[in-house]
N, C-alpha and C positions, 0 to 999 in steps of 0.2 A: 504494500500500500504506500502508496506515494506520500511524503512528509507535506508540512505545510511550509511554504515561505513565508517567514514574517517581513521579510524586505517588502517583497510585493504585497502580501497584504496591508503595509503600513499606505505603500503610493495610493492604491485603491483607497482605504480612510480619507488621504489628505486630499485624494481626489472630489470624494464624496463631500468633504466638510467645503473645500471651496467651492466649489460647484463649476467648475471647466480644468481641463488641461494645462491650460495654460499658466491662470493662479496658481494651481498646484506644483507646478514646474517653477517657480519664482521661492516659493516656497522651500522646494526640495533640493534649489540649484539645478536641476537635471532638463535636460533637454525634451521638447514634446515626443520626439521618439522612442526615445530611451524610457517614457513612463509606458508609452500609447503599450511596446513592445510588450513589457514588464507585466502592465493587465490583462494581456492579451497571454502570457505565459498562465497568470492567476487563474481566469477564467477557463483556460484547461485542462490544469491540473484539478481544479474543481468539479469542472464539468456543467458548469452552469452558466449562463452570459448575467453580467451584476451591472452594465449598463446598459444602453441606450441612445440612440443620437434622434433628437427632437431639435428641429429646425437647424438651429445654428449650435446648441448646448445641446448637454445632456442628461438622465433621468434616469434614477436607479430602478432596478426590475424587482420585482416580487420577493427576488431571489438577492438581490442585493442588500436590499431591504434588510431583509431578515443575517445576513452575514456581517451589514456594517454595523448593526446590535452587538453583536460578539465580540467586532472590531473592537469599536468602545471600551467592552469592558475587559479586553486584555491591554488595549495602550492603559488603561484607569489604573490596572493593577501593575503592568509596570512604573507608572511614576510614585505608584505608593511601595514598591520598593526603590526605588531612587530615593524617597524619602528614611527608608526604614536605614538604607546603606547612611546618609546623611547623618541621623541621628545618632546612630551607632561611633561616627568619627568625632559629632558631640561631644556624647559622653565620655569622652578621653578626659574634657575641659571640668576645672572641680566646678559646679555650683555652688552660685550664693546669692541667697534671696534676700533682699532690704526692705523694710518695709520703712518708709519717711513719714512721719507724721507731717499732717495737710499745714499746721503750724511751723513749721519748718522754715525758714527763707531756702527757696528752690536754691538762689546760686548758692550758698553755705552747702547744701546737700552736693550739690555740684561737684566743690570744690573738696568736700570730705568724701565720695566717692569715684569721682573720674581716677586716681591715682589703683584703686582695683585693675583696672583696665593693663594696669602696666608692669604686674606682678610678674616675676621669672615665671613662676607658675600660671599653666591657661585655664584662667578664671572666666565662666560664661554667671555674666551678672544679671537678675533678674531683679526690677526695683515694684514696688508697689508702693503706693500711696492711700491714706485715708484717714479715719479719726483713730487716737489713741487704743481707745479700747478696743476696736477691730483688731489692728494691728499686734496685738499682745494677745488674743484669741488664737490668731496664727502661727504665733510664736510658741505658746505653749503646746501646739502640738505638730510642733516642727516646718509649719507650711515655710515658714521664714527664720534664717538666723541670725539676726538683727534687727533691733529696733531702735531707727533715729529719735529722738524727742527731745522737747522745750524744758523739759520734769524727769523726774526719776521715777520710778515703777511706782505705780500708787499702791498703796498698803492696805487699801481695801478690796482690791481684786486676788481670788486665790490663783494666782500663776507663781509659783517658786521659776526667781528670773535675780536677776544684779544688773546695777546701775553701773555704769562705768563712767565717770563725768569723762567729757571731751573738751570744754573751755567754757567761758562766759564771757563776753561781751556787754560794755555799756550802751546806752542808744545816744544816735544821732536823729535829729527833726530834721527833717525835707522838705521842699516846697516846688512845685513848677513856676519858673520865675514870672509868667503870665499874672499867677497870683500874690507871689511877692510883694509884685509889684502894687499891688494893692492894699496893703498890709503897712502900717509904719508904727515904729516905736523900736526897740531891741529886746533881744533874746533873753529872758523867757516872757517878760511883759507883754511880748505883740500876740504869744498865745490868747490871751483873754479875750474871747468872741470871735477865735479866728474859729474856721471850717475848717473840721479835723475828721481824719478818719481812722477808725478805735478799731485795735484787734478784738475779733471775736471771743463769745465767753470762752473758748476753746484752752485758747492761747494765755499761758502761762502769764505772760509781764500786762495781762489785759490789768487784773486788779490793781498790781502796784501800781501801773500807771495815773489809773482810778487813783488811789491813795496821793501819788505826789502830787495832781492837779489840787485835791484840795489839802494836802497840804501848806502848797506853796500859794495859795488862793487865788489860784490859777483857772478859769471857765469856760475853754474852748467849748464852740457850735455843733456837737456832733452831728455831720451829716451822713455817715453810713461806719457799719462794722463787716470786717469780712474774717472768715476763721483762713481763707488759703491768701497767703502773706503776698506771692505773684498778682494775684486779683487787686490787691491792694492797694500795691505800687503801682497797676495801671492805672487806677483809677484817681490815685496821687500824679500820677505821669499827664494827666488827663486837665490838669488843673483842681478836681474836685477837692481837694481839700489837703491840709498840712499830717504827714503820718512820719510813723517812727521806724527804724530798721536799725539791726547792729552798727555799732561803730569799723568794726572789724570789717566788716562788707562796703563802708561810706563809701569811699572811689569808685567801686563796682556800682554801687546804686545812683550816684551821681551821673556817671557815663551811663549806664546802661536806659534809664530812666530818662535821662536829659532835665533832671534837681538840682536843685542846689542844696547844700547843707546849710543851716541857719544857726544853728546851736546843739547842746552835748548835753543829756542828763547821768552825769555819771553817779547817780544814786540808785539806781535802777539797773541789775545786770538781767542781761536778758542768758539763761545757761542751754547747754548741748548736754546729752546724754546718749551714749549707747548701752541698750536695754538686752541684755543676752539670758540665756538659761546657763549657759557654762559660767560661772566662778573664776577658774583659771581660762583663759583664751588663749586658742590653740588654730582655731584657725586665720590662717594666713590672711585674709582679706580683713578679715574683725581688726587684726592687730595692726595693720597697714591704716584700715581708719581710725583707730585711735592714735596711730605716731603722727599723721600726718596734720591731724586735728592740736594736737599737744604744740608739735613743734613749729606749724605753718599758719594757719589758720587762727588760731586765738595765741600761739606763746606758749612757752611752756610753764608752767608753775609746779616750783619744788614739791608741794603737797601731792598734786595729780601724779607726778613722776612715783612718787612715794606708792600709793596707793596702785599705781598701774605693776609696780616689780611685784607689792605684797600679795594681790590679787584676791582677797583671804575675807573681803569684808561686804557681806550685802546691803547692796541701796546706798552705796556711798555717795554722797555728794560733796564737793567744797562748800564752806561756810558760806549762808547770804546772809546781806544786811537785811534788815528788820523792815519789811515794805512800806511800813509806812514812814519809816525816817526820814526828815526832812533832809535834803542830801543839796550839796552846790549841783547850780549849771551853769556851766560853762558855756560862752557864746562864742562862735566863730564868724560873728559878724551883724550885720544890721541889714534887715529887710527893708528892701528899696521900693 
């Protein structure tokens, strides 16, 4: 019994799918005779004719019909082992899944993740995003190993997990100079009735923020709150209103944004946490974000250095000040 040609068979499909010779020859690279010959070999070995010539084109038979069905579902199945071969050269690469809290500032996440990408070892990074407590749902039963956040593991969720601080930063105010420019007095005074826009309840420095305004009796116009920090700074980018972002990210947010910085509250640290189930960290991408966070990104501090060798202590964080402390701001200038 005669074998099947999948060559030929394939021309017949790509014939079928374009609907002429000729398309299909553009397709295959192959010249109109070298296919015409080819189906004409198919159809004998078959024993069936699978076309037809109608006027100028042509039209599958009965019998074609019912064979380019089959077609189908063997090219189908070979590209789902093309896939299975793919995946297999994958899995060579170690996995590691992040999860970012939506409170996050996207470029910080960036900037403590893009360095995975660069590990001697081939790391295939998987990121997800969302609210805290999702995130640590995934975590405790492995879907993710890692979790970024604003906080340390709350203590009222059952997940056995450890905090691993990664830095803290003070905040800087922004402004789009559209609205600056409408604005006079200096920093922090020009806050009082400016159009501000307030991290959601989500977000960690929303309170304190809260707290220093009336503190320092201070009564910015809130015109909108967002929990995802990116949304934010658009809409600070947008002119709508004066909002806060790390100091540690200002030139980034300055450039990226097209802001100006106006003034510094450095009473208010806005912190980084990565959230694991391991105690000791062991994997190579977890530890790469924590050195690169330590020593790039926020500085290093002797305490975190300490706690990152000891590895030994759950829920650690560095000391913050007391939120509602009345704390200096410092001004980088005068809104025009």
């Amino acid at each position: 019994m005669a074998s099947l040609n999948y060559k030929h068979l394939r021309y017949f499909w790509m014939v079928a799918k374009c609907g002429s010779i000729a398309r299909a020859c553009e397709q295959l690279h192959l010249t109109p005779q070298a296919v015409s010959g080819q189906l004409r070999e198919l159809e004998e070995s078959l024993g069936v004719a699978l076309l037809r010539r109608v006027g100028r084109g042509l039209e599958l038979t009965d019998a074609g019909r019912r064979i380019l069905s089959y077609a189908e579902e063997i090219f189908a199945i070979g590209d789902e082992l093309l896939e299975v071969a793919r995946d297999q050269t994958m899995a060579q690469s170690l996995p590691f899944a992040v999860g970012i809290s939506d409170s996050v500032p996207k470029s910080v996440a960036l900037w403590l993740v893009e360095p995975v990408l660069h590990l001697p070892e081939a790391v295939r990074l998987i990121c997800r995003e969302g609210r805290l407590t999702g995130l640590l749902a995934d975590l405790a039963v492995h879907r993710l190993d890692m979790v970024i956040a604003d906080r340390p593991m709350p203590a009222n969720l059952n997940v056995r997990a450890y905090s691993h601080p990664l830095g803290e930063s003070d905040l800087t105010v922004f402004g789009a100079p559209m609205l600056l420019d409408t604005l006079h007095g200096d920093f922090p005074a020009l806050l009082n009735g400016a159009p501000f826009l307030m991290p959601g309840d989500d977000v960690a420095i929303r309170l304190r923020l809260e707290q220093w305004f009336e503190a320092t009796r201070l009564h910015p116009r809130v015109v909108g709150e967002f929990d995802d920090s990116a949304l934010l700074k658009s809409f600070g980018q947008a002119g709508a209103g004066l909002f806060v972002a790390p100091t540690a990210i200002a030139a980034y947010v300055s450039d990226q944004y097209r802001v100006r910085a106006i003034g510094r509250i450095d009473s208010i640290a806005e912190q980084l946490f990565a959230i694991t189930t391991e105690r000791r960290l062991s994997h190579p991408a977890i530890v790469a974000i924590i050195q690169v966070a330590r020593r790039k990104v926020f500085g290093a501090d002797p305490r975190a250095r300490r706690l990152a060798a000891d590895g030994s202590q759950d829920q650690v964080a560095p000391p913050v000040r007391p939120p509602g402390s009345r704390g200096r701001a410092r001004s980088s200038g005068k809104a025009s």
